[in-house]
N, CA, C and O atoms as a DFTB+ gen file, in Angstrom:
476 C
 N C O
     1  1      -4.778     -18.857       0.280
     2  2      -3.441     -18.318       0.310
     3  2      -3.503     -16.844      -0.110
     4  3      -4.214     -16.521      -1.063
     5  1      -2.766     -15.918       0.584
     6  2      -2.726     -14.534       0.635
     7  2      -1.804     -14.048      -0.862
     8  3      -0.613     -14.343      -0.959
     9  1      -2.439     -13.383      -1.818
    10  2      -1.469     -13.026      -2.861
    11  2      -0.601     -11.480      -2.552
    12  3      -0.949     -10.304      -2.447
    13  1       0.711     -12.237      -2.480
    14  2       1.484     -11.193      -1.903
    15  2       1.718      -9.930      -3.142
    16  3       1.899      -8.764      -2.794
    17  1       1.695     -10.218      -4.176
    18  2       2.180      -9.166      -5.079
    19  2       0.909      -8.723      -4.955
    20  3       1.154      -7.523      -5.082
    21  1      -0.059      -8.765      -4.829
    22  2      -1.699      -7.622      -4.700
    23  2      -1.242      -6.839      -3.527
    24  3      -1.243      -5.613      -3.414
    25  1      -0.647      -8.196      -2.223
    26  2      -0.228      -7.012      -0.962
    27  2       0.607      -5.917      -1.675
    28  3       0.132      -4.799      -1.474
    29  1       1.322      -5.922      -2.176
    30  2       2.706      -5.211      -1.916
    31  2       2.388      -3.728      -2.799
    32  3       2.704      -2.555      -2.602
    33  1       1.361      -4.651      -4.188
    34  2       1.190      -3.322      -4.912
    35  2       0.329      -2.525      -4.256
    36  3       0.506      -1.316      -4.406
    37  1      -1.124      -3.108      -3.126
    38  2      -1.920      -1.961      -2.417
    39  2      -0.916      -1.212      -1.692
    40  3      -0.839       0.009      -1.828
    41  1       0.148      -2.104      -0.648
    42  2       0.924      -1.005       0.100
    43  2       1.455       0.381      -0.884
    44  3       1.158       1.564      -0.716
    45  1       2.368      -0.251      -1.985
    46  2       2.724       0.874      -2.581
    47  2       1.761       1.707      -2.897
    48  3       1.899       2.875      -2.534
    49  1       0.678       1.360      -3.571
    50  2      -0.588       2.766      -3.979
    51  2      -1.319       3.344      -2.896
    52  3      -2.121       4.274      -2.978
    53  1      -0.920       2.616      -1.713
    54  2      -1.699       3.727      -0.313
    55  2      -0.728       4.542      -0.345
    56  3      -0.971       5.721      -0.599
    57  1       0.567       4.126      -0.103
    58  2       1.719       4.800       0.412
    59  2       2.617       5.889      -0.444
    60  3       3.527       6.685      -0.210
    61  1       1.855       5.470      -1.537
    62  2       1.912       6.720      -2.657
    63  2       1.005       7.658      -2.539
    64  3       1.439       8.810      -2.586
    65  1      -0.216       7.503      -2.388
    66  2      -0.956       8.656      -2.043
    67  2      -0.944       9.400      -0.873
    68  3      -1.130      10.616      -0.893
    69  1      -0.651       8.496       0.598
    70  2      -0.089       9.179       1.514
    71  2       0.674      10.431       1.178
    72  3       0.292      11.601       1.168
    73  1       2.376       9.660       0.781
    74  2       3.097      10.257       0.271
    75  2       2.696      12.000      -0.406
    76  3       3.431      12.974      -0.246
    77  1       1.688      12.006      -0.972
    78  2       1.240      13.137      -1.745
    79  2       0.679      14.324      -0.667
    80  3       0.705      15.538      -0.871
    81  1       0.070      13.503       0.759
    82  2      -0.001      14.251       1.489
    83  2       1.138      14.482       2.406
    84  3       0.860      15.153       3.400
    85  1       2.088      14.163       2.314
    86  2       2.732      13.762       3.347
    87  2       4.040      13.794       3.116
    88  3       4.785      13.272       3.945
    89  1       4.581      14.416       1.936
    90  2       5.738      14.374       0.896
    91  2       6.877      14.192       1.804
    92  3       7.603      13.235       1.537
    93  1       7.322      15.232       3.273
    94  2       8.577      15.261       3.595
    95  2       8.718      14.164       4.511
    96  3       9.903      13.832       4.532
    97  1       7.955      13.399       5.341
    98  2       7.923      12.247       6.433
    99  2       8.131      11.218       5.060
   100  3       9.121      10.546       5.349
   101  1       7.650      10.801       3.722
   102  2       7.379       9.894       2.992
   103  2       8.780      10.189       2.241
   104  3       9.596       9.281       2.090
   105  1       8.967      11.214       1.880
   106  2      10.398      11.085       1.734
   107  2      11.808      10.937       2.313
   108  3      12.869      10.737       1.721
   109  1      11.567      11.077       3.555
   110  2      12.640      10.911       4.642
   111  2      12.707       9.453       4.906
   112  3      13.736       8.777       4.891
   113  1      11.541       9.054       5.141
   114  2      11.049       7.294       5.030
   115  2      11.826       6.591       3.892
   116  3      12.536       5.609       4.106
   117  1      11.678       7.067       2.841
   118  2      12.476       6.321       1.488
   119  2      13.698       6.419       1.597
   120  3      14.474       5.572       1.154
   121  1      14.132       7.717       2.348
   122  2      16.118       7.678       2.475
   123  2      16.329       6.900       3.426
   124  3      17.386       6.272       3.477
   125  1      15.154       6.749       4.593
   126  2      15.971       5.849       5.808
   127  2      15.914       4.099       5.229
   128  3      16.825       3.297       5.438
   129  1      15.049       3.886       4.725
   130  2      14.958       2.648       4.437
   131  2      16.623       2.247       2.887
   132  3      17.425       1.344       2.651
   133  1      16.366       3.204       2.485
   134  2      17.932       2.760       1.361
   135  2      19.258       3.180       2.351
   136  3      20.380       2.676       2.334
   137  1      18.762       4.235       3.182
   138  2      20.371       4.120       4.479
   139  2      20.625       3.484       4.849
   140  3      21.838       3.325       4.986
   141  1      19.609       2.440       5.400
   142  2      19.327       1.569       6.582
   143  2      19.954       0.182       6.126
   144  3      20.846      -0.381       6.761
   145  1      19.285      -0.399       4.738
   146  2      19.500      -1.673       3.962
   147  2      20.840      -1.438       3.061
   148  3      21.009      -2.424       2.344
   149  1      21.503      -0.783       2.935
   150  2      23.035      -0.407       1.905
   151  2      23.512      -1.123       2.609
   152  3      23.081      -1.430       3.720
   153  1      24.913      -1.686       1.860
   154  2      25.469      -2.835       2.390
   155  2      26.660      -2.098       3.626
   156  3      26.613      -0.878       3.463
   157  1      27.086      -2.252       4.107
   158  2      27.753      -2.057       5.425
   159  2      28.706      -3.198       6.104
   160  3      29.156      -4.192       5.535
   161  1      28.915      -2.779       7.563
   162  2      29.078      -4.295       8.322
   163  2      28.430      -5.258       8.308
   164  3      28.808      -6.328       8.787
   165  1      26.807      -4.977       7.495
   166  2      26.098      -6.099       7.343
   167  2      26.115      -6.027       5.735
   168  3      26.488      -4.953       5.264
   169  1      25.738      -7.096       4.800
   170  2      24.949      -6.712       3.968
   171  2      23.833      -6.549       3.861
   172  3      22.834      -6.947       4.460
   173  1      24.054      -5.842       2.936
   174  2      21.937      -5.593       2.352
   175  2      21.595      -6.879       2.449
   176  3      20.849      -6.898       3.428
   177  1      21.729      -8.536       1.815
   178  2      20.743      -9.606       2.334
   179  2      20.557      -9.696       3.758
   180  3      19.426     -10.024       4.116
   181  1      21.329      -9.499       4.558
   182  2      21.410      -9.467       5.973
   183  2      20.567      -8.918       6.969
   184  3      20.034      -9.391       7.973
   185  1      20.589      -7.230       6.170
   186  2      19.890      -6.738       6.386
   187  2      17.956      -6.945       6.209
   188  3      16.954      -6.877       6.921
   189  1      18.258      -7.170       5.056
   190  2      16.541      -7.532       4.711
   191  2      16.205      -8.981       5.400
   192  3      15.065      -9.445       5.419
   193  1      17.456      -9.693       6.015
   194  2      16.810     -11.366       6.616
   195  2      16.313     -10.525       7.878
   196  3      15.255     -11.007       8.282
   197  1      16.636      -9.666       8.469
   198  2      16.668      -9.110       9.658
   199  2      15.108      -8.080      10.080
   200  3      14.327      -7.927      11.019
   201  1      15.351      -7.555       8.645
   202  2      13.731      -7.289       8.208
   203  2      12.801      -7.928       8.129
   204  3      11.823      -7.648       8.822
   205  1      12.788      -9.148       7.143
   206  2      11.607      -9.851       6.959
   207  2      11.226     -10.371       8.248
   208  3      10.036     -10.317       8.558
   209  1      12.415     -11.072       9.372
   210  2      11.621     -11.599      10.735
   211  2      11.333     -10.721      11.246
   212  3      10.343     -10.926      11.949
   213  1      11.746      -9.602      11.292
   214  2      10.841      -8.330      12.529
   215  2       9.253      -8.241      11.483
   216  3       8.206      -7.832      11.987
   217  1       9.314      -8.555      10.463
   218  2       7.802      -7.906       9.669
   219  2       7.059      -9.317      10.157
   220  3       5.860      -9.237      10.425
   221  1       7.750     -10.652      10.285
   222  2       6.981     -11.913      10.886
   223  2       6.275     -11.740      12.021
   224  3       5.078     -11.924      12.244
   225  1       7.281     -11.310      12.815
   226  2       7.150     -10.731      14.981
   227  2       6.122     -10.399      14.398
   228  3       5.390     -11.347      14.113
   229  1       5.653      -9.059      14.002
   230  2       5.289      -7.780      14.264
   231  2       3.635      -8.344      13.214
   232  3       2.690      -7.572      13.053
   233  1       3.651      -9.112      12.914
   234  2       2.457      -9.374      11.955
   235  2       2.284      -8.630      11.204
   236  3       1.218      -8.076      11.475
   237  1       2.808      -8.144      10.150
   238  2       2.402      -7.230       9.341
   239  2       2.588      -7.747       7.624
   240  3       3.546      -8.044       6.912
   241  1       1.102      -7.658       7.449
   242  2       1.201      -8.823       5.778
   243  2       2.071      -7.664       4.680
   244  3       3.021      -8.103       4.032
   245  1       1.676      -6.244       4.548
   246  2       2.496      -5.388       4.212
   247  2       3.957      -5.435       4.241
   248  3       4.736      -5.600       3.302
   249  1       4.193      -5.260       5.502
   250  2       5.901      -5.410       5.522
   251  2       6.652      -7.041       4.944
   252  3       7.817      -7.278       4.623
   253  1       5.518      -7.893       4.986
   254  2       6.094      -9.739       4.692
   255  2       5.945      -9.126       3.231
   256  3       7.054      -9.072       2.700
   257  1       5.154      -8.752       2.594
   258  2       5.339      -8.427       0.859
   259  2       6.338      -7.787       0.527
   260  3       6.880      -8.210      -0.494
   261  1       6.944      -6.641       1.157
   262  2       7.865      -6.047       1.279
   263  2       9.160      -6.734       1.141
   264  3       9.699      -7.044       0.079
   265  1       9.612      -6.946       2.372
   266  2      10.928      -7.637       2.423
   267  2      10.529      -9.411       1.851
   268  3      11.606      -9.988       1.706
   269  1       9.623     -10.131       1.592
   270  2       9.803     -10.908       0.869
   271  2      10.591     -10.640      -0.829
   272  3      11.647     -11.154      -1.199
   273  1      10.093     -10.110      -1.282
   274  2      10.753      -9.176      -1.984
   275  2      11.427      -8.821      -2.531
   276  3      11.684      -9.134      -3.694
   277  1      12.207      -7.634      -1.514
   278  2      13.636      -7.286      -1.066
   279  2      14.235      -8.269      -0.583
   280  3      15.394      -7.857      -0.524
   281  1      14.230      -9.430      -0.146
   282  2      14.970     -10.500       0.245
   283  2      15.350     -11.621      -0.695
   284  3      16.286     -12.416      -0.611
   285  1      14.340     -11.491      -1.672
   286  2      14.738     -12.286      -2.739
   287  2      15.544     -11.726      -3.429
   288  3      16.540     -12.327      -3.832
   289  1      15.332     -10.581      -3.696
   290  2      16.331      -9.716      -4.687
   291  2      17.812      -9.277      -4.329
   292  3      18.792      -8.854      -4.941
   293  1      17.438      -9.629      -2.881
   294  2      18.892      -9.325      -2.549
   295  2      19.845     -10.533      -2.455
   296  3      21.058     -10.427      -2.273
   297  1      19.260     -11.543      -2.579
   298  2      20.103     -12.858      -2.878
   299  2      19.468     -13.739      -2.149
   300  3      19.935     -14.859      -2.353
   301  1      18.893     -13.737      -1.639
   302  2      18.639     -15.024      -0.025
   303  2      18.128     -16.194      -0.763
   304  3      17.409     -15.980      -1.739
   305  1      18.331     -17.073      -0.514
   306  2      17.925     -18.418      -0.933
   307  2      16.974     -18.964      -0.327
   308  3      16.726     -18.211       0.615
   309  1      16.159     -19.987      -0.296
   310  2      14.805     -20.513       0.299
   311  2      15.454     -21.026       1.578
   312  3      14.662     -21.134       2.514
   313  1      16.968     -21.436       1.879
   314  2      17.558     -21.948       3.394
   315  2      17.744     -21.226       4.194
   316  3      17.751     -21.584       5.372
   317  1      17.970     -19.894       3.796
   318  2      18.247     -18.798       4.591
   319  2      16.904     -18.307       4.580
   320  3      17.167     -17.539       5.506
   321  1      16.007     -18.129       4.413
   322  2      15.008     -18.130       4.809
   323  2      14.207     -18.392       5.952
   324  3      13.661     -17.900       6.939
   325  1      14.527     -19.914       4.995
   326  2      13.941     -20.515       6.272
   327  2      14.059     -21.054       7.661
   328  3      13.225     -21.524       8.435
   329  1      15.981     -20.742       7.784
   330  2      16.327     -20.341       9.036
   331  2      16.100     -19.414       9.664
   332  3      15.559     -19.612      10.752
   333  1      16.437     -17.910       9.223
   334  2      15.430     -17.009       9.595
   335  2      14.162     -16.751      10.236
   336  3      14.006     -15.955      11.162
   337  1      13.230     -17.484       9.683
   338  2      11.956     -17.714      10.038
   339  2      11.770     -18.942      11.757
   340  3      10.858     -19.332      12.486
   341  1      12.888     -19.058      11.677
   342  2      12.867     -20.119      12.843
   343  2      13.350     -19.106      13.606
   344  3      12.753     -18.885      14.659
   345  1      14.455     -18.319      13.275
   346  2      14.518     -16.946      14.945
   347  2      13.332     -16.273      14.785
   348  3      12.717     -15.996      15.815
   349  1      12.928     -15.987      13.855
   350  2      11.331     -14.956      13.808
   351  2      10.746     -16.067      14.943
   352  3      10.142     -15.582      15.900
   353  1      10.888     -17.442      14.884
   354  2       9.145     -17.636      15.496
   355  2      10.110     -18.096      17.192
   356  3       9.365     -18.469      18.098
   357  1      11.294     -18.059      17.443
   358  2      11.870     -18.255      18.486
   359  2      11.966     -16.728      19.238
   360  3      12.262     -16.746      20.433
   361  1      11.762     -15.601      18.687
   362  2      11.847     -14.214      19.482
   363  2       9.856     -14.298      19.265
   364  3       9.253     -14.142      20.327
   365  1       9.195     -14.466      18.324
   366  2       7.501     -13.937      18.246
   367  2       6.662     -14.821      18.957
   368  3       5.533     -14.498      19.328
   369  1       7.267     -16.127      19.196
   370  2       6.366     -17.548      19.712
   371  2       5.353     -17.846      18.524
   372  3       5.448     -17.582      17.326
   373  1       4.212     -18.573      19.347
   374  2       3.473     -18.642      18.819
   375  2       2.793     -18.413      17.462
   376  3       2.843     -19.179      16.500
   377  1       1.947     -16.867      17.558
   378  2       1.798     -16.127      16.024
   379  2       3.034     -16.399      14.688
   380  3       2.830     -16.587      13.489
   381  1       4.106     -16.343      15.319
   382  2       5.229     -15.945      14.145
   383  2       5.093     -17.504      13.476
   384  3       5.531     -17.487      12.326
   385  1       4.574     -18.931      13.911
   386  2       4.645     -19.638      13.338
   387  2       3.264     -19.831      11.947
   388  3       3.224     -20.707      11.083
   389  1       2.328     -18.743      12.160
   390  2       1.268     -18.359      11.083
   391  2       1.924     -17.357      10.006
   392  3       1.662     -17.111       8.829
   393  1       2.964     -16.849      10.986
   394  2       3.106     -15.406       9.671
   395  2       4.413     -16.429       9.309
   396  3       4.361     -17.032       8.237
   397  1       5.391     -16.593      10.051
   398  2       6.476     -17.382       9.253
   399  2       5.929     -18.481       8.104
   400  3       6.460     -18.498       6.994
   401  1       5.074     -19.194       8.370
   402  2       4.391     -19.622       7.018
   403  2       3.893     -19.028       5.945
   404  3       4.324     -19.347       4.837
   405  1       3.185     -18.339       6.043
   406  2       3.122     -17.003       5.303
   407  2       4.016     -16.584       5.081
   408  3       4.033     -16.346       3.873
   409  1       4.947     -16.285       5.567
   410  2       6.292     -15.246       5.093
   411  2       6.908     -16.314       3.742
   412  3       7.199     -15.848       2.640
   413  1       6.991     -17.358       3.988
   414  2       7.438     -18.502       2.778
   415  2       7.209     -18.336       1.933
   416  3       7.916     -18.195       0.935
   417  1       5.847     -18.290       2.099
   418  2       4.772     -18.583       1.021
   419  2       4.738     -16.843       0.051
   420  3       4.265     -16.604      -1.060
   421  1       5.265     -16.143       0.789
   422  2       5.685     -14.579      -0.040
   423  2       6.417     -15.069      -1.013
   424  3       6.226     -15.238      -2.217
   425  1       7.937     -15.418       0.246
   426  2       8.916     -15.821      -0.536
   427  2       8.708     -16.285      -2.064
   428  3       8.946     -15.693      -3.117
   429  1       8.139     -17.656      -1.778
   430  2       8.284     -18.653      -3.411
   431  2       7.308     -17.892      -4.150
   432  3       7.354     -17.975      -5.377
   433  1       6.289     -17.046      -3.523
   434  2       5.369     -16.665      -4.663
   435  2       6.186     -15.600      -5.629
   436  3       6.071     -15.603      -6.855
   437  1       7.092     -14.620      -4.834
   438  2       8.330     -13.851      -5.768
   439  2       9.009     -14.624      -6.302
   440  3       9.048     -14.610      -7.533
   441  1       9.783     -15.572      -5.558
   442  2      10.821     -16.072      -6.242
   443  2      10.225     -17.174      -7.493
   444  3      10.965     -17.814      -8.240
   445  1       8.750     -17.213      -7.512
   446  2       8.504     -18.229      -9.197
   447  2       8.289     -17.341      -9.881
   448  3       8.464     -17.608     -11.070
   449  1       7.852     -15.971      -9.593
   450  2       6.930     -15.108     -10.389
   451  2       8.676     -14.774     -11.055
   452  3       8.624     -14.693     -12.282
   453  1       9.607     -14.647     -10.698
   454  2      10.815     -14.285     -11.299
   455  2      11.789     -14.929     -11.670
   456  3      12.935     -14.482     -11.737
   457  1      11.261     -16.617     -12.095
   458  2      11.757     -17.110     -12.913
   459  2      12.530     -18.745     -12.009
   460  3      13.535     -19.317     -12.429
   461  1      11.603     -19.250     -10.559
   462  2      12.539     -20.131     -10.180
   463  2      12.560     -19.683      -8.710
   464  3      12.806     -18.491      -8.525
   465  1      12.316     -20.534      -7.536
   466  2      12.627     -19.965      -6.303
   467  2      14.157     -20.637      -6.124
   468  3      14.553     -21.797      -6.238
   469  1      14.943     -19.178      -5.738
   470  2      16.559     -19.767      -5.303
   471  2      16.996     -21.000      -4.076
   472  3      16.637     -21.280      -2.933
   473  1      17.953     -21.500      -5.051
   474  2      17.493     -22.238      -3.870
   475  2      18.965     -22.761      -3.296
   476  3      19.021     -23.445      -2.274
């Protein structure tokens, strides 16, 4: 099993040093992503359910640490989830049913590390 909080902290320490080269794209990146997820016509959980299945599609263990995450924190419960993960693997086929397992398995690994997966 993939430990997502090791993912999430390498993403952040690449993407911090990037960042150092890279200050104005890495900072424009950080405003679009808090523009993007603020609550709106959608909310921010909404938003990040919407996230985590495009990071399923798209295979990316980075982005599943990510919005696993951000999805917990933003309220989502283990049902909404895991409905979610059923349009992830109904738009990705196939693959999305490896990463949508995986993507779970983000999930509960945040949501025990913080006291209880919601449920």
């Amino acid at each position: 099993m993939k430990d997502y909080s090791a993912i999430a902290g390498e993403y952040h320490s690449g993407f911090g040093q990037l960042a150092k080269r890279i200050p104005g794209p890495a900072k424009a990146f950080g405003e679009l992503v808090g523009s993007a997820t603020q609550d709106g016509a959608l909310s921010k959980k909404t938003k990040e359910l919407i996230a985590f299945g495009i990071a399923i599609t798209v295979r990316c263990d980075g982005c599943i640490a990510a919005h696993a995450k951000a999805v917990l924190n933003a309220g989502a419960i283990r049902e909404e989830v895991a409905e979610m993960i059923g349009v992830a693997i109904l738009m990705g086929g196939g693959p999305s049913t490896v990463y949508g397992a995986e993507a779970m398995q983000a999930y509960d690994q945040f949501a025990s590390s913080e006291g209880g997966a919601a449920e």
